[in-house]
N, CA, C and O atoms as a GROMACS GRO file, in nm:
protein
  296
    1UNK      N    1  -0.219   8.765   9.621
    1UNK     CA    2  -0.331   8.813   9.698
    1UNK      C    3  -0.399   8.926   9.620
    1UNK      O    4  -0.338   8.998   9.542
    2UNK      N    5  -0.521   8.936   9.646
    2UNK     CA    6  -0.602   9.072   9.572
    2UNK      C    7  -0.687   9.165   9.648
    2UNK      O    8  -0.764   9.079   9.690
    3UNK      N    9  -0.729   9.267   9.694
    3UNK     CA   10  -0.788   9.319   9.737
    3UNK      C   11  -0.919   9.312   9.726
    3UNK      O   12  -0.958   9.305   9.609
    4UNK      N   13  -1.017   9.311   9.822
    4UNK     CA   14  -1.160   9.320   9.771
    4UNK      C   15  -1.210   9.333   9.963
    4UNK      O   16  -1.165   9.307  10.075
    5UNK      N   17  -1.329   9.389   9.897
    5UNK     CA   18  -1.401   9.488   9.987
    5UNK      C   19  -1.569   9.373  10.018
    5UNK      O   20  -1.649   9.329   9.936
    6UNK      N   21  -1.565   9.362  10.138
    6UNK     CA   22  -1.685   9.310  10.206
    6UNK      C   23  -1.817   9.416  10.164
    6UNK      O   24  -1.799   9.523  10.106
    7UNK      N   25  -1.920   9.377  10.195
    7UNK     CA   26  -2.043   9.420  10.171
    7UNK      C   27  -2.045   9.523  10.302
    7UNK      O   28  -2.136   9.601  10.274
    8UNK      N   29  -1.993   9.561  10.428
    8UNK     CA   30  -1.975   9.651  10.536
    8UNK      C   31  -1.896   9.767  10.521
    8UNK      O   32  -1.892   9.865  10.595
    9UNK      N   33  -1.831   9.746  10.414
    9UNK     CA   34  -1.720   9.842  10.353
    9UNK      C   35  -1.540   9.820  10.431
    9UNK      O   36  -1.447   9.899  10.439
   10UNK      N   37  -1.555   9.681  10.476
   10UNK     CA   38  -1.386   9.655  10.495
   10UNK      C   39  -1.346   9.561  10.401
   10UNK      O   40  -1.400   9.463  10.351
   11UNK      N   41  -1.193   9.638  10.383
   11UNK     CA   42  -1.088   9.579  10.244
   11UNK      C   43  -1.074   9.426  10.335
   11UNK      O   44  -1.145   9.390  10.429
   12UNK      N   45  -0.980   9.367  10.283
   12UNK     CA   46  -0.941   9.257  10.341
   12UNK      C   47  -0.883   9.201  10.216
   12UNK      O   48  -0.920   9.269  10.121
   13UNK      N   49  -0.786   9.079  10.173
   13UNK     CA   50  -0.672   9.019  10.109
   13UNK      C   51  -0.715   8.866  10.110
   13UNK      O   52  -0.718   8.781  10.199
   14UNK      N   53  -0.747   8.864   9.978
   14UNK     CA   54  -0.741   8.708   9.943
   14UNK      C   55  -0.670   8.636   9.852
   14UNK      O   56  -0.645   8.677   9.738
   15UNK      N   57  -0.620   8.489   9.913
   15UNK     CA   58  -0.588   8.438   9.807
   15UNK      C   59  -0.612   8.409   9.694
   15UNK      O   60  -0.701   8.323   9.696
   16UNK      N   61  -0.566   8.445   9.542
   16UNK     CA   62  -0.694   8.388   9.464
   16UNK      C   63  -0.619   8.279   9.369
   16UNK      O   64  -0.656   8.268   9.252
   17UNK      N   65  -0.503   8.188   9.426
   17UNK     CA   66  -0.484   8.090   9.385
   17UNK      C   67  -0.570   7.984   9.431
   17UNK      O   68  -0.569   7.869   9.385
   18UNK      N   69  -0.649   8.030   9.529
   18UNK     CA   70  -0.722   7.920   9.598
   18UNK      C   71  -0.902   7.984   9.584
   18UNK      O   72  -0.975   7.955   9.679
   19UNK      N   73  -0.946   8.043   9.503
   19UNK     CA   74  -1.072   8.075   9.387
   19UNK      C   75  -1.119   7.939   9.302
   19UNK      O   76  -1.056   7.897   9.205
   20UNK      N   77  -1.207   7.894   9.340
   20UNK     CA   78  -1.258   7.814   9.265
   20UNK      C   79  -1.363   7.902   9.166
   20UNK      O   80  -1.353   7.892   9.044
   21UNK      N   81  -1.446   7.972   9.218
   21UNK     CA   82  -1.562   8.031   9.127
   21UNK      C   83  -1.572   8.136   9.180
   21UNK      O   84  -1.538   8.158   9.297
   22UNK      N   85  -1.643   8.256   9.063
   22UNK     CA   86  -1.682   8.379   9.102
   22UNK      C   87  -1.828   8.387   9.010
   22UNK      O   88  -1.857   8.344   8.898
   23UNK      N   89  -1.885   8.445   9.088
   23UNK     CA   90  -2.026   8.442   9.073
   23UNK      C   91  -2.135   8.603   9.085
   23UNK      O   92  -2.080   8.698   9.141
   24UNK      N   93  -2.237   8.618   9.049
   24UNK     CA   94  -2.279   8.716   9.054
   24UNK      C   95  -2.433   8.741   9.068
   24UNK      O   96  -2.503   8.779   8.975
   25UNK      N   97  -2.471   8.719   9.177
   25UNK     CA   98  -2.613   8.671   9.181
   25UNK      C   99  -2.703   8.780   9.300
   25UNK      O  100  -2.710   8.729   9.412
   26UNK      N  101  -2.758   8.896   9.288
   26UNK     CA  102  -2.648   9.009   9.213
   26UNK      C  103  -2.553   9.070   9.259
   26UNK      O  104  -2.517   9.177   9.209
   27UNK      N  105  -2.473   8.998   9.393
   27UNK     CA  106  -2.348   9.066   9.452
   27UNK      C  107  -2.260   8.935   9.421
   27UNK      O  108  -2.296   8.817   9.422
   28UNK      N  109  -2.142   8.988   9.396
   28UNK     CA  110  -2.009   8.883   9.398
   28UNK      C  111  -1.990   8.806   9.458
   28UNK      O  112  -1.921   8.819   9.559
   29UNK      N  113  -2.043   8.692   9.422
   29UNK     CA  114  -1.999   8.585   9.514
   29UNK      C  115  -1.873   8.496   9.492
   29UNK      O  116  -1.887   8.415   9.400
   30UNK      N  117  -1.722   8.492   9.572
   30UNK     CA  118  -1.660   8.398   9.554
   30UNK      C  119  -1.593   8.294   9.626
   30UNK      O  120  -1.543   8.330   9.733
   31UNK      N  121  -1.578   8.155   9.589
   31UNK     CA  122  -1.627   8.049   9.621
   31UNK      C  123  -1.464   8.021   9.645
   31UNK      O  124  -1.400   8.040   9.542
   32UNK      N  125  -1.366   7.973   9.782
   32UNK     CA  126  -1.302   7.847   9.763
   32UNK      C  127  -1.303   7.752   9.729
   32UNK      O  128  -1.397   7.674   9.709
   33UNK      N  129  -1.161   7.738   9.710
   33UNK     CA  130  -1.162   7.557   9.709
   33UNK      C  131  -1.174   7.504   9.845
   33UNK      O  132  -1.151   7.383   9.846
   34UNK      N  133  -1.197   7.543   9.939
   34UNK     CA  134  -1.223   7.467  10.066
   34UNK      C  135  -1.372   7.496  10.098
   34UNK      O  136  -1.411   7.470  10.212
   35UNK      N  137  -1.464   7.550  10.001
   35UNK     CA  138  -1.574   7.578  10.051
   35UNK      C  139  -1.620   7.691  10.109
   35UNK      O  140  -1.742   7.708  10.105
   36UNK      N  141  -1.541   7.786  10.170
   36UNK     CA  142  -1.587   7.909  10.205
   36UNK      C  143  -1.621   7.988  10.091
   36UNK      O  144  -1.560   7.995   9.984
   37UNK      N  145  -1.723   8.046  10.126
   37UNK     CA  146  -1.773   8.230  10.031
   37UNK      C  147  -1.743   8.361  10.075
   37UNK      O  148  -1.769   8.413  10.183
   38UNK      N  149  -1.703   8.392  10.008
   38UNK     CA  150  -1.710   8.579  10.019
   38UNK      C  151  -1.806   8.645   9.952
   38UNK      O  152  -1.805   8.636   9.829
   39UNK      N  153  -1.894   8.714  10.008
   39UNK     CA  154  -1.944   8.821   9.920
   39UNK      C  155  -1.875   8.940   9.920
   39UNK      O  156  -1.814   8.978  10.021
   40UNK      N  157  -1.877   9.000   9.823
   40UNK     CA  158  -1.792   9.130   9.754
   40UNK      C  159  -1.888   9.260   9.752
   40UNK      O  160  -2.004   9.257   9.795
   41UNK      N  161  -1.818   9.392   9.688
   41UNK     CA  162  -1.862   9.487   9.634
   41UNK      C  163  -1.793   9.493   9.514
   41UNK      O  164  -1.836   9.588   9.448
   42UNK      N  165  -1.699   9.427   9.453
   42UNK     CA  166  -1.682   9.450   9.342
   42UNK      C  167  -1.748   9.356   9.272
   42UNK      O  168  -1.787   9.246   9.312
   43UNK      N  169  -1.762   9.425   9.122
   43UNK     CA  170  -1.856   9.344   9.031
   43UNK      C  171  -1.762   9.247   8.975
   43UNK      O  172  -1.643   9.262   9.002
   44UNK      N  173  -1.805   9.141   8.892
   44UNK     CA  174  -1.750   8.989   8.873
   44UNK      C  175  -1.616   9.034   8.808
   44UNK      O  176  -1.503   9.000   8.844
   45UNK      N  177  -1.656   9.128   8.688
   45UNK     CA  178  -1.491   9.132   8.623
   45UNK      C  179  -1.420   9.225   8.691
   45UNK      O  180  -1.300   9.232   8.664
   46UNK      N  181  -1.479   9.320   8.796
   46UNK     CA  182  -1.319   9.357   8.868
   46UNK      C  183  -1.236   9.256   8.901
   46UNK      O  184  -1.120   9.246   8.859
   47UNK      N  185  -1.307   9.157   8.999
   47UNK     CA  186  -1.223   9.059   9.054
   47UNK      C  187  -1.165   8.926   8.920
   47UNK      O  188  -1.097   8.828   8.950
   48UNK      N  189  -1.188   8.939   8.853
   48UNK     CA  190  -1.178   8.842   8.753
   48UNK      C  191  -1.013   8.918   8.691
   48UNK      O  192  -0.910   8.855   8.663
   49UNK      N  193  -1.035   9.069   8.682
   49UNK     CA  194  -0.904   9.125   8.605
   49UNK      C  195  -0.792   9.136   8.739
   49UNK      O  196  -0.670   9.130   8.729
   50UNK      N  197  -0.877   9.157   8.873
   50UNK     CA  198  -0.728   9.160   8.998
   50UNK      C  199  -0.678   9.019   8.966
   50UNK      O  200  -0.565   9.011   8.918
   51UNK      N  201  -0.745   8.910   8.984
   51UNK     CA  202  -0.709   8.770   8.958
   51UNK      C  203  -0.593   8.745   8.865
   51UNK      O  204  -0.482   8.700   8.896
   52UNK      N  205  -0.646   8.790   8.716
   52UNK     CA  206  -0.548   8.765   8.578
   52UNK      C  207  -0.387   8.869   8.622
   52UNK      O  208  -0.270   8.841   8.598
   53UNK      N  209  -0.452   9.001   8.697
   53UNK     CA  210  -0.304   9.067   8.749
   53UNK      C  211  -0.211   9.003   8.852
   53UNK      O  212  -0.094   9.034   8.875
   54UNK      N  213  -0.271   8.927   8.898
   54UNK     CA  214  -0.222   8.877   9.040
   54UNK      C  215  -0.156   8.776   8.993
   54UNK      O  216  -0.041   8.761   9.035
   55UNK      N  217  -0.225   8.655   8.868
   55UNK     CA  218  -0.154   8.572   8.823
   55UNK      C  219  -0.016   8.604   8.777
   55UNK      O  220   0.088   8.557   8.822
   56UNK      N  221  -0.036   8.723   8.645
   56UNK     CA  222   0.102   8.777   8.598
   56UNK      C  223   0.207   8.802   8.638
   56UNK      O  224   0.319   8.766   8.601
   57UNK      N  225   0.166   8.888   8.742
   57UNK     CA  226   0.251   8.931   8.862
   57UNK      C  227   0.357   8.819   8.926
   57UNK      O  228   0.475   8.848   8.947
   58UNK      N  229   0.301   8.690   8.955
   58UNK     CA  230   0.400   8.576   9.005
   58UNK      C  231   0.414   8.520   8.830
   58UNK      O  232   0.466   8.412   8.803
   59UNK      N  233   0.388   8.564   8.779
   59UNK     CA  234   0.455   8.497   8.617
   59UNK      C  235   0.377   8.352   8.617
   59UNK      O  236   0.458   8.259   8.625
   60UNK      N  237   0.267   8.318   8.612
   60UNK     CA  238   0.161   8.174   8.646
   60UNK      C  239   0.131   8.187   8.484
   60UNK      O  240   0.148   8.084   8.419
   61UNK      N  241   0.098   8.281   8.427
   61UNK     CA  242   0.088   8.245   8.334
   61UNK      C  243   0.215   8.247   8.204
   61UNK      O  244   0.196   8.298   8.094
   62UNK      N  245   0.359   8.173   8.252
   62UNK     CA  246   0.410   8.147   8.171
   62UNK      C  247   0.524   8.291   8.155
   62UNK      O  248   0.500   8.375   8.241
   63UNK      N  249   0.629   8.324   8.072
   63UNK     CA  250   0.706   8.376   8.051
   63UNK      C  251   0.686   8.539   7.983
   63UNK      O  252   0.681   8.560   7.862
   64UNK      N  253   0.679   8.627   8.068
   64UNK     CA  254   0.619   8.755   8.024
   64UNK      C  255   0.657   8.801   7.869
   64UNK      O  256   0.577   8.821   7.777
   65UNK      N  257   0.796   8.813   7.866
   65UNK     CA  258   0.832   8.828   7.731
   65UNK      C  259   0.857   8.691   7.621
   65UNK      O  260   0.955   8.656   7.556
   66UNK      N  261   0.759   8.651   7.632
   66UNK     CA  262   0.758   8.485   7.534
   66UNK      C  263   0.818   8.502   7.399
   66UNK      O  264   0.780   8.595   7.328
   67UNK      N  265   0.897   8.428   7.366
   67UNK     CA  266   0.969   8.468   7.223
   67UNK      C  267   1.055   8.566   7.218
   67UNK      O  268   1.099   8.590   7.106
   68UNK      N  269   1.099   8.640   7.317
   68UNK     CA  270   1.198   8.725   7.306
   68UNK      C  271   1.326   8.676   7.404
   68UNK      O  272   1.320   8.716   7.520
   69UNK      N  273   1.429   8.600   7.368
   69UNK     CA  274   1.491   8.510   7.482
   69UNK      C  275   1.617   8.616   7.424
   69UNK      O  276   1.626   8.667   7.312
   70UNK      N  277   1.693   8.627   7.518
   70UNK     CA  278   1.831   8.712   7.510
   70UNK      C  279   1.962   8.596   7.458
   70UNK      O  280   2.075   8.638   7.431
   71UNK      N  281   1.926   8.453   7.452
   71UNK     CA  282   2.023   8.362   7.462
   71UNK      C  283   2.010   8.331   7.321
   71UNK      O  284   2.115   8.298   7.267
   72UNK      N  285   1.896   8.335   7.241
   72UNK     CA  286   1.866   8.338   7.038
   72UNK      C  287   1.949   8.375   6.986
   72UNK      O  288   1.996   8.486   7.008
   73UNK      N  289   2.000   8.280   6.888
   73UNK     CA  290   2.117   8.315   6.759
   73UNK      C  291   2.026   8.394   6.711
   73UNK      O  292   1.905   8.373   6.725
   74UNK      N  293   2.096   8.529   6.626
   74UNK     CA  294   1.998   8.575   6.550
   74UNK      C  295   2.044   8.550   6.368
   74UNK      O  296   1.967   8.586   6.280
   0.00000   0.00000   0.00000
C-alpha cells in the first residue's frame, strides 16, 4: 500500500499492485486495473518512487541482496 493525498487534503492507502497508469495532466492522475481514478497531490514521480518502495519492500522485485547467497563455495 502507499500513501497519497486527495485533492481536499485527505491521506488515504492504495493498492499499487493494482496501478495500471499514472498520469499527469496537470494533477496526478492514477488509473486501476478495474477502471477507477484517483486524482492526487503528489506529482507523478512521488508516486512512481512510493510504488518502486512499496514493490521492494514485499521483495517483487526479486532478491534484495542478488549475488550475495550465504550458501556459495567460495
Amino acid at each position: 500500500m502507499i500513501n497519497v493525498t486527495r485533492l481536499n487534503g485527505k491521506t488515504f492507502r492504495l493498492n499499487a499492485l493494482f496501478i495500471e497508469t499514472i498520469e499527469s495532466f496537470p494533477d496526478t492522475t492514477i488509473t486501476l486495473s478495474n477502471g477507477r481514478k484517483y486524482v492526487v497531490k503528489e506529482k507523478e514521480d512521488e508516486v512512481v518512487k512510493s510504488v518502486r518502495a512499496f514493490y521492494q519492500s514485499v521483495n517483487l522485485f526479486g532478491l534484495p541482496n542478488l549475488g550475495e547467497r550465504d550458501d556459495e563455495e567460495q
